[in-house]
C-alpha positions in Angstrom: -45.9 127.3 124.9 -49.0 127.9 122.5 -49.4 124.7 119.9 -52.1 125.5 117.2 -53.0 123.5 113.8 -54.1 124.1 110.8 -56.1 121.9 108.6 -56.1 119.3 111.1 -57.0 118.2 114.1 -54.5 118.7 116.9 -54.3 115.4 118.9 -53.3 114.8 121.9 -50.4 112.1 121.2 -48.8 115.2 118.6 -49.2 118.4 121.4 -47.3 115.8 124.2 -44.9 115.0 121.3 -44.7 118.8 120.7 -44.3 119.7 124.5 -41.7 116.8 124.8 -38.9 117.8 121.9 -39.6 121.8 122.4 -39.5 121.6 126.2 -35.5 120.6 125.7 -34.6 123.9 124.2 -35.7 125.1 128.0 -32.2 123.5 129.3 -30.0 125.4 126.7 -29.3 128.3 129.1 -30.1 129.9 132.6 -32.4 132.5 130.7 -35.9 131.4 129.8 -36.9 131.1 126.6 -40.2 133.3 126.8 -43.4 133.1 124.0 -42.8 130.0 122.4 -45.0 129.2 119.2 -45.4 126.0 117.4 -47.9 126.3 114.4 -48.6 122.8 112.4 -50.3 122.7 109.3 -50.5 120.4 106.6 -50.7 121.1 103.1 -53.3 119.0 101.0 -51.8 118.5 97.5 -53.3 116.6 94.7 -50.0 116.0 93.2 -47.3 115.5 95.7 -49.0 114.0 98.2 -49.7 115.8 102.0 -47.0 118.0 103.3 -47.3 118.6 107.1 -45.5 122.2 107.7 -44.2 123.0 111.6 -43.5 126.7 112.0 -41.8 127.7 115.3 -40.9 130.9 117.1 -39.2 131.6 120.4 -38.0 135.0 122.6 -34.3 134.9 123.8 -32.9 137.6 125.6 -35.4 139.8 124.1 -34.5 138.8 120.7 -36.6 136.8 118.2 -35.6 133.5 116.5 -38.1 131.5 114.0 -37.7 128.2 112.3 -39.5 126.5 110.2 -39.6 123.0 108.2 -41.5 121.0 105.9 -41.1 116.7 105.7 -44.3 114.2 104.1 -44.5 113.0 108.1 -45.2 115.2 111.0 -42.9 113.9 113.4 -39.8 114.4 111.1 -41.2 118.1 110.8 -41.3 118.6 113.9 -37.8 117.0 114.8 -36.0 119.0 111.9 -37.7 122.5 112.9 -36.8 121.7 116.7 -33.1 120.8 115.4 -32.9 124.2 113.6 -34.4 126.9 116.7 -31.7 124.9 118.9 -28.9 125.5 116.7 -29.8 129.4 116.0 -30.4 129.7 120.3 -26.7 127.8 120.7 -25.1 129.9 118.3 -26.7 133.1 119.8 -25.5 131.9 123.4 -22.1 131.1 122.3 -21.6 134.4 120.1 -23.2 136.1 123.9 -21.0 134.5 126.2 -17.5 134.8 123.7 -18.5 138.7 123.9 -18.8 138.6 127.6 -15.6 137.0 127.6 -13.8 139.2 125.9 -15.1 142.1 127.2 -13.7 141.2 130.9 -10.6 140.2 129.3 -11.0 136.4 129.4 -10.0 134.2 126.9 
């Protein structure tokens, strides 16, 4: 998994909390998930106040999926974007094993 940030300084306490809520979408299926990003940034704004932005991308079966989310606290970022890659990987497993299904002639 490769963490990088952007207009801030990466600490230590956010990369374990990184590792910790992206290294659950390992368990989803038998099949790794292979080149994992997570890029952080937060956005300096005069007017609305700082907006930390967590970008993440991830290789499944040799297919792509990205998500990305923006909160006024890190953390939340980071929990919504994690939410979102594991509901695009679980849809993607579950549209993959309902074809294999069907196509042995399983219910």
């Amino acid at each position: 998994m490769i963490i990088t940030g952007k207009d801030f300084k990466l600490t230590a306490s956010i990369e374990e909390y990184v590792e910790e809520k992206f290294g659950r979408l390992r368990k989803l299926s038998r099949q790794p998930l292979t080149d994992m990003k997570v890029m952080l940034d937060i956005d300096h704004n005069k007017k609305h106040g700082d907006v930390c932005r967590v970008e993440a991308s991830a290789l499944w079966r040799g297919r792509e999926y990205k998500a990305g989310e923006k909160a006024t606290e890190m953390h939340e970022a980071i929990d919504l974007c994690v939410e979102k890659l594991e509901r695009q990987i679980r849809d993607a497993k579950d549209r993959w094993m309902s074809k294999r299904a069907g196509h042995h002639g399983l219910v």
